[in-house]
C-alpha positions as CSV (number, residue, x, y, z in Angstrom):
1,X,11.9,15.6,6.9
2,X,8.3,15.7,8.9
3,X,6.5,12.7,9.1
4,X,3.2,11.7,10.9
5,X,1.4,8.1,11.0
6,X,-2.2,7.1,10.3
7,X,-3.0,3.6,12.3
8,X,-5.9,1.9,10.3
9,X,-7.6,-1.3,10.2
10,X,-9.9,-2.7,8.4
11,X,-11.7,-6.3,8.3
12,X,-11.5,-7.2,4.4
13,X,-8.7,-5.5,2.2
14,X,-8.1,-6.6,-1.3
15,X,-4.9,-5.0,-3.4
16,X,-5.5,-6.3,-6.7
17,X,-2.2,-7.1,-8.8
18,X,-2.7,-5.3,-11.9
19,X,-3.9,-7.3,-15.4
20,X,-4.8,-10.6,-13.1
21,X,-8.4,-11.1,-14.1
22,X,-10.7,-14.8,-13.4
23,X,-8.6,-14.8,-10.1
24,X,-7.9,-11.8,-8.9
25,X,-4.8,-12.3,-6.2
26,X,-4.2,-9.4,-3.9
27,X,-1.1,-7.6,-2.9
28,X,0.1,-8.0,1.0
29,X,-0.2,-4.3,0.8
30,X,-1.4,-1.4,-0.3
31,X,0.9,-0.8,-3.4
32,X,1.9,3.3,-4.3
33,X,-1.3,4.1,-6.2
34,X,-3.5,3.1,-3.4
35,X,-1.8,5.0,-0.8
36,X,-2.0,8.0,-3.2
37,X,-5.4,7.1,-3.7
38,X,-6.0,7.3,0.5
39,X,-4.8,10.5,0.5
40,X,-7.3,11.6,-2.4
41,X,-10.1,10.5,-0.7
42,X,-9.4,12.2,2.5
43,X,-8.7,15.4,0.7
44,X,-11.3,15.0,-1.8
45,X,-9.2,15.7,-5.1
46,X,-9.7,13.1,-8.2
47,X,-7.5,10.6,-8.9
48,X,-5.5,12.6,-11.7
49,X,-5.5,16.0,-9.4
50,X,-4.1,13.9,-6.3
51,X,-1.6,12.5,-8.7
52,X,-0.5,15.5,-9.4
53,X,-0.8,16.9,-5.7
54,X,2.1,14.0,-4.7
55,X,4.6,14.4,-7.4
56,X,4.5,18.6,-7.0
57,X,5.0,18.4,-3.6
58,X,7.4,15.6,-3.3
59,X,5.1,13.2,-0.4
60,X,6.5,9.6,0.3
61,X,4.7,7.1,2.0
62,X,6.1,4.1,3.6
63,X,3.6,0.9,5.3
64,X,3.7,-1.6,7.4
65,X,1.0,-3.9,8.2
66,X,-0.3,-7.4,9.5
67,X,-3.4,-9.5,8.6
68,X,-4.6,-13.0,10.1
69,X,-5.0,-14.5,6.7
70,X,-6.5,-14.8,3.2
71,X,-9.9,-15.8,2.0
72,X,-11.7,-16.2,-1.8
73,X,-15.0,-14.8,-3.1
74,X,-17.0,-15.6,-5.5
75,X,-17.9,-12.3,-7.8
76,X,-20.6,-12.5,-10.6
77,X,-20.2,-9.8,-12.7
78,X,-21.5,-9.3,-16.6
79,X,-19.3,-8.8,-20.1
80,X,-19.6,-8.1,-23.6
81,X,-19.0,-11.2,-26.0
82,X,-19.7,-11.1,-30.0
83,X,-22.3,-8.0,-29.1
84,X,-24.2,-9.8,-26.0
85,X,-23.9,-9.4,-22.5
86,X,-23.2,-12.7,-20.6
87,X,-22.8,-14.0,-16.9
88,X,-19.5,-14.7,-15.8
89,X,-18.5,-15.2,-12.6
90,X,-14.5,-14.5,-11.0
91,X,-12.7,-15.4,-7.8
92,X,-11.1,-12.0,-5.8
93,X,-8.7,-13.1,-3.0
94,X,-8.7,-11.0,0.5
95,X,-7.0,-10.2,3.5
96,X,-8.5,-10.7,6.6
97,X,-8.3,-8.3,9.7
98,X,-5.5,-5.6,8.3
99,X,-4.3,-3.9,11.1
100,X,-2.1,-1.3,9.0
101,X,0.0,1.8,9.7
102,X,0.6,4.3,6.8
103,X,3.5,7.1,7.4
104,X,3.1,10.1,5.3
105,X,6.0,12.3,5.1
106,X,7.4,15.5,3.4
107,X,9.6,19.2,3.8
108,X,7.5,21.8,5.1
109,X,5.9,22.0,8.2
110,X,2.0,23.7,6.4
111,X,2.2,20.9,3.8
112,X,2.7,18.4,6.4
113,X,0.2,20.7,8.9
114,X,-2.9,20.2,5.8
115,X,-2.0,16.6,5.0
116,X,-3.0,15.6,8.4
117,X,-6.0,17.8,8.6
118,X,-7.2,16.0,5.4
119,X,-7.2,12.8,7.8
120,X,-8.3,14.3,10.3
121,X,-11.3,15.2,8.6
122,X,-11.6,13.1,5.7
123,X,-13.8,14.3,2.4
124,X,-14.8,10.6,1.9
125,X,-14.6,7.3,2.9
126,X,-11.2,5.6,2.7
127,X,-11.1,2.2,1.7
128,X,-9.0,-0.8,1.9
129,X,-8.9,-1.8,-2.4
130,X,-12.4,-1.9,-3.4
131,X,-14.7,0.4,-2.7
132,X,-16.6,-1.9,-0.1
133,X,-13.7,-2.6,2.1
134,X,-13.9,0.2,4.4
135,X,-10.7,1.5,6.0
136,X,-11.3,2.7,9.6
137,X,-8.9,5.0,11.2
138,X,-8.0,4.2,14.5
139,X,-5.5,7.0,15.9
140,X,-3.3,9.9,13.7
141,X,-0.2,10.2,15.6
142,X,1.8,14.3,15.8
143,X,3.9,15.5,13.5
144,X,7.8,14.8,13.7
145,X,10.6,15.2,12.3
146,X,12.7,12.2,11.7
147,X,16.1,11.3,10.1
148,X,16.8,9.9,6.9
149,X,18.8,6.9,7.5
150,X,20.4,3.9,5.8
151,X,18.2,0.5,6.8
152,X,18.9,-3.1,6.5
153,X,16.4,-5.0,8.2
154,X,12.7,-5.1,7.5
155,X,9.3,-6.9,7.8
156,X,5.5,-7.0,6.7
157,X,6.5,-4.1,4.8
158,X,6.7,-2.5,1.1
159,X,10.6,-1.6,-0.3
160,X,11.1,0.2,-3.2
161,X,13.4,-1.3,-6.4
162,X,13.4,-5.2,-7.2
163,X,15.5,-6.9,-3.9
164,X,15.1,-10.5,-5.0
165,X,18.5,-11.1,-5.1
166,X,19.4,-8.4,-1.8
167,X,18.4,-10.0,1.2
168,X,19.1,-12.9,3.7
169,X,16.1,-14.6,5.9
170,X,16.5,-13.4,9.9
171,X,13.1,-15.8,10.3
172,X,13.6,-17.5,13.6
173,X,11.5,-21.0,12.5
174,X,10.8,-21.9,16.1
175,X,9.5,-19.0,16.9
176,X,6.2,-19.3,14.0
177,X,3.8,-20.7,14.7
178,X,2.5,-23.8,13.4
179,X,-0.5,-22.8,11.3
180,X,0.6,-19.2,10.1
181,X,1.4,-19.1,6.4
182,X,5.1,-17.6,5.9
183,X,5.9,-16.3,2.2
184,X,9.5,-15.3,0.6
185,X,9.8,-11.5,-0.3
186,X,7.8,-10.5,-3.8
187,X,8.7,-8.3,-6.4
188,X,5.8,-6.8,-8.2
189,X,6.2,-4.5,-11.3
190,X,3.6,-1.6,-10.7
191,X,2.2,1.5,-12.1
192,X,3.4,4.3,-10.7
193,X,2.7,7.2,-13.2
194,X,-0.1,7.5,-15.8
195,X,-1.5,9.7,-18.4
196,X,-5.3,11.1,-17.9
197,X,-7.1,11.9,-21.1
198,X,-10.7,13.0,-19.8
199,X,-12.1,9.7,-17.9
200,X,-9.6,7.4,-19.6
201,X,-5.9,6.5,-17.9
202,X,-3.2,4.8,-19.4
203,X,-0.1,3.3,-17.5
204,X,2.6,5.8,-18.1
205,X,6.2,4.2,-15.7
206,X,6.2,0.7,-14.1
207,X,8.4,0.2,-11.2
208,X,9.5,-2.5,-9.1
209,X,8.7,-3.1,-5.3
210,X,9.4,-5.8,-2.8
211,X,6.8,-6.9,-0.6
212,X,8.2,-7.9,2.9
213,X,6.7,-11.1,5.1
214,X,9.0,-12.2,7.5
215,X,12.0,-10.6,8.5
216,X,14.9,-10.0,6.3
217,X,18.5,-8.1,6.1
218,X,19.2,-6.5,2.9
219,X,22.7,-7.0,1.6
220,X,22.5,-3.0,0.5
221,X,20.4,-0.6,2.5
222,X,17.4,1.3,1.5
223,X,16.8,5.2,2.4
224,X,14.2,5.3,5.1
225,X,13.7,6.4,8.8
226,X,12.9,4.7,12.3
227,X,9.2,5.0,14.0
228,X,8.5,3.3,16.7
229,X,11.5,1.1,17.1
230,X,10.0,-0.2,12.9
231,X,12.4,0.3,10.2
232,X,10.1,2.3,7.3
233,X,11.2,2.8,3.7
234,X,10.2,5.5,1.8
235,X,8.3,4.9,-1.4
């Protein structure tokens, strides 16, 4: 399999977990669809086309990524009630200072090849969630072909399945410092497929993911490969 990495970072990111609404919590990470979504906006296709464009050609992302912390906002925004528009207001949660590295990999060495010129010279602006979170890219790496392999031991990264129950903490307390928040590994049920009817989607498959924090060993291994010294699983 070929595989190259996009470094990013931007200075506000917000994941929205789908259906919350008054408070709006983010994700760690960028879940599937936004990865997808990346790789829509640097190659300029729609939502539905890019959609299509990963499942034809069989692309798998994996992520890892750090931020200093989380902050609130305060959104006003306007909905209909009983026929009138009212002022309502909502909290949306953010990351702060993402440093992020997307790996984009696939078989076939022009895929691969036109994947990385679309980064290279991106249609429009990525973003980090919402459109006014602007993801900058710091460095594409070459392309390379790496190995398939089974992993164990992972963090501040996204797994595929629900791992709840597949893990043991390898978090060294001593080492963390004193103010730096520390969560347990989350499973979130996400959208992965939809169906597009003109400007209207509806979810089409859910599937679970585990959000990685601090360091863990899984029980039973996940398919993935080795950058940098990093364990990466393939979504």
């Amino acid at each position: 399999m070929l595989c190259f990495e996009v470094k990013t970072y931007a200075p506000v990111a917000s994941f929205r977990i789908p259906e919350t609404h008054t408070f709006q919590q983010t994700l760690p990470l960028p879940p599937i669809t936004t990865l997808i979504g990346i790789l829509g906006a640097a190659a300029g296709f729609s939502f539905e086309k890019v959609m299509d464009f990963y499942a034809e050609n069989e692309i798998h992302f994996g992520v890892i990524g750090t931020h200093k912390g989380r902050t609130k906002d305060l959104w006003k925004y306007r909905k209909v009630k009983a026929r009138e528009n009212i002022s309502a207001v909502l909290l949306r949660e953010y990351l702060i200072d993402l440093d992020m590295t997307i790996y984009i990999a696939c078989e076939g060495q022009e895929l691969i090849k036109k994947i990385r010129e679309y980064f290279l010279n991106p249609c429009y602006a990525l973003t980090a969630g919402n459109s006014d979170s602007l993801l900058k890219i710091r460095k594409i790496s070459n392309i390379t072909e790496v190995e398939l392999v089974k992993l164990y031991e992972f963090n501040n990264s996204v797994l595929p399945g629900d791992h709840a129950n597949n893990y043991e903490s390898k978090i060294d307390i001593k080492t963390v410092p004193l103010l730096r928040e520390i969560y347990a590994p989350q499973v979130h049920l996400l959208p992965t497929q939809f169906d597009f009817s003109g400007d209207e989607r509806r979810i089409k498959k859910r599937q679970p993911f585990t959000f990685v924090d601090t360091p863990i060993r899984l029980k039973g291994p996940v398919w993935g490969f080795r950058a940098d010294g990093r364990a990466v699983a393939l979504l």
